[in-house]
C-alpha positions as CSV (number, residue, x, y, z in Angstrom):
1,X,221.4,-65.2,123.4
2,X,220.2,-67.6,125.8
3,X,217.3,-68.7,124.3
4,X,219.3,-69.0,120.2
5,X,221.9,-70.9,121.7
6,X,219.8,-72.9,123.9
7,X,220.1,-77.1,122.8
8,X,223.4,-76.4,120.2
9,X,226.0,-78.3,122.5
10,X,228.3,-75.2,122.3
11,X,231.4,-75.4,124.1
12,X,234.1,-73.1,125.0
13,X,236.1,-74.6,122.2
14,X,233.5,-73.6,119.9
15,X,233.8,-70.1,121.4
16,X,237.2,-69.1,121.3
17,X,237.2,-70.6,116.9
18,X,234.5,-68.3,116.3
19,X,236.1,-65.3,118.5
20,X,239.5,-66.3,116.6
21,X,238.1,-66.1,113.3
22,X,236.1,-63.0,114.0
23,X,239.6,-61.8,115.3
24,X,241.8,-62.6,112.3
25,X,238.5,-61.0,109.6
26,X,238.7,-58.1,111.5
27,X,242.5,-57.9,111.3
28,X,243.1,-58.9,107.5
29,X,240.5,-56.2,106.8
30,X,242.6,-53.4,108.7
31,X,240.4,-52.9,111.9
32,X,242.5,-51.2,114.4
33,X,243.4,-53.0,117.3
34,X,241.7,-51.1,119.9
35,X,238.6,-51.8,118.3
36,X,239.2,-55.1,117.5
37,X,240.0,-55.5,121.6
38,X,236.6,-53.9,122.8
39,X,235.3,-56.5,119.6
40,X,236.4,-59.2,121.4
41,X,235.3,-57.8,124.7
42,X,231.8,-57.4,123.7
43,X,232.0,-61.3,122.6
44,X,233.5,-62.5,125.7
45,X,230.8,-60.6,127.6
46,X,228.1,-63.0,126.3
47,X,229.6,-66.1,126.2
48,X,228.0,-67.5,129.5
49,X,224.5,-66.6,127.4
50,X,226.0,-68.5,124.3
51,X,227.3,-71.5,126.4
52,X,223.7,-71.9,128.3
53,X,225.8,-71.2,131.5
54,X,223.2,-68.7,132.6
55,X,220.4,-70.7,132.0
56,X,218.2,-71.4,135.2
57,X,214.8,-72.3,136.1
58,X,214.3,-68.7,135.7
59,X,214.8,-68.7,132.6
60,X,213.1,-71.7,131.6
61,X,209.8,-70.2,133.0
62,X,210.0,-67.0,131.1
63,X,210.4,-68.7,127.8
64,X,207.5,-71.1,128.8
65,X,205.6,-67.7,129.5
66,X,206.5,-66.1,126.8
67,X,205.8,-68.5,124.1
């Protein structure tokens, strides 16, 4: 996640429009809400990774070693 979302200037605004919409699809299409919670739950769980807040030097060496 990291690595995808690395550079995109995504913010926490950006997040929470995507988890909504995800939200209100899963909704209209009848998903019931105790899914749709552990759904969101999963999202939330990697939105440090999406926002680049776990990116460290770390990181940055791996992806230099690995490419």
């Amino acid at each position: 996640m990291l690595t995808a979302h690395r550079g995109l200037g995504i913010d926490d605004t950006h997040f929470d429009v995507v988890v909504k919409h995800l939200s209100d699809t899963l909704l209209s299409l009848g998903l019931p809400e105790d899914i749709m919670a552990e759904v969101v739950e999963i999202c939330e769980s990697l939105r440090d990774d999406v926002l680049g807040k776990g990116w460290n030097v770390i990181n940055e060496l791996l992806l230099l070693f690995l490419l």
